[in-house]
C-alpha positions in Angstrom: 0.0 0.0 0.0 1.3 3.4 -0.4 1.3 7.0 1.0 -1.9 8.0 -1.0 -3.9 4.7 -0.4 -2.7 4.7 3.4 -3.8 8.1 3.9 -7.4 7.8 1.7 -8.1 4.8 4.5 -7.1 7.1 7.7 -9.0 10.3 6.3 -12.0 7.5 5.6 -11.6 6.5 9.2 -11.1 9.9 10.4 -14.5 11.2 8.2 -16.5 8.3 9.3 -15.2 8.5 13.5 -15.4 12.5 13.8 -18.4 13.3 11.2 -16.2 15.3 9.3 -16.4 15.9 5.1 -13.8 13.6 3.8 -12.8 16.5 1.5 -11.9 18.5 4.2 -8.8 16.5 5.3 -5.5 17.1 5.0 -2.1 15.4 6.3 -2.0 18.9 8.3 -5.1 18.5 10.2 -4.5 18.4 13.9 -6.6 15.4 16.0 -6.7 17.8 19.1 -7.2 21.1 17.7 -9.0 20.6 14.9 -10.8 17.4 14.9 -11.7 18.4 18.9 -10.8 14.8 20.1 -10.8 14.1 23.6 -9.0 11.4 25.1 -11.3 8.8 24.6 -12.2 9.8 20.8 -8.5 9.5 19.9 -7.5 6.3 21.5 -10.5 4.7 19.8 -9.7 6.1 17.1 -5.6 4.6 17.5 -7.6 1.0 17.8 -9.1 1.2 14.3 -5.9 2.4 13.8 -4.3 -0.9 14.6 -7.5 -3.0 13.5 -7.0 -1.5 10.1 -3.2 -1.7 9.4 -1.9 -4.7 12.0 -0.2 -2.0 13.3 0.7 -2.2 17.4 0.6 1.5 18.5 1.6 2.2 22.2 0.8 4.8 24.4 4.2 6.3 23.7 4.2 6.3 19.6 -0.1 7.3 20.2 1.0 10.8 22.1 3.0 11.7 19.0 0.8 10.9 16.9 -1.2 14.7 16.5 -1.9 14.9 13.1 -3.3 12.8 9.8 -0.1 13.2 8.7 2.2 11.9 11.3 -0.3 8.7 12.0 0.2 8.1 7.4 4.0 7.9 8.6 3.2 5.8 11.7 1.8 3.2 9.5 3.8 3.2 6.6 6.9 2.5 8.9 4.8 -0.1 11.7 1.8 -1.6 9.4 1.5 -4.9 7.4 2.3 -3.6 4.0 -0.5 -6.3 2.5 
């Protein structure tokens, strides 16, 4: 899979989890600021995350993840490249 496809699946994810226009995301887009996700919102949202890719995400690797961009490089380095 590559950059485009991985991040088409996390800004599906992210559209679907946060009721957000798919059009409207971009790698920039912050999960705290602008995407308003509390604490349980975003670690939910890390378990798709790892449901999705066969990724294993810790709580160490999950605080750096803040935006769509950052969680696209997360993958592409930890997922299952099927």
């Amino acid at each position: 899979m590559d950059r485009q496809e991985t991040f088409n699946k996390i800004a599906d994810i992210i559209a679907d989890r946060f009721e957000v226009e798919r059009d409207t995301i971009t790698e920039n887009l912050n999960f705290k600021q602008d995407l308003n996700a509390d604490s349980i919102d975003f670690v939910e949202f890390v378990l798709e995350l790892e449901d999705t890719f066969g990724a294993e995400i810790n709580d160490e690797d999950a605080e750096k993840l803040n935006t769509i961009g950052q969680a696209v490089d997360f993958v592409m380095a930890h997922g299952s490249q099927e």
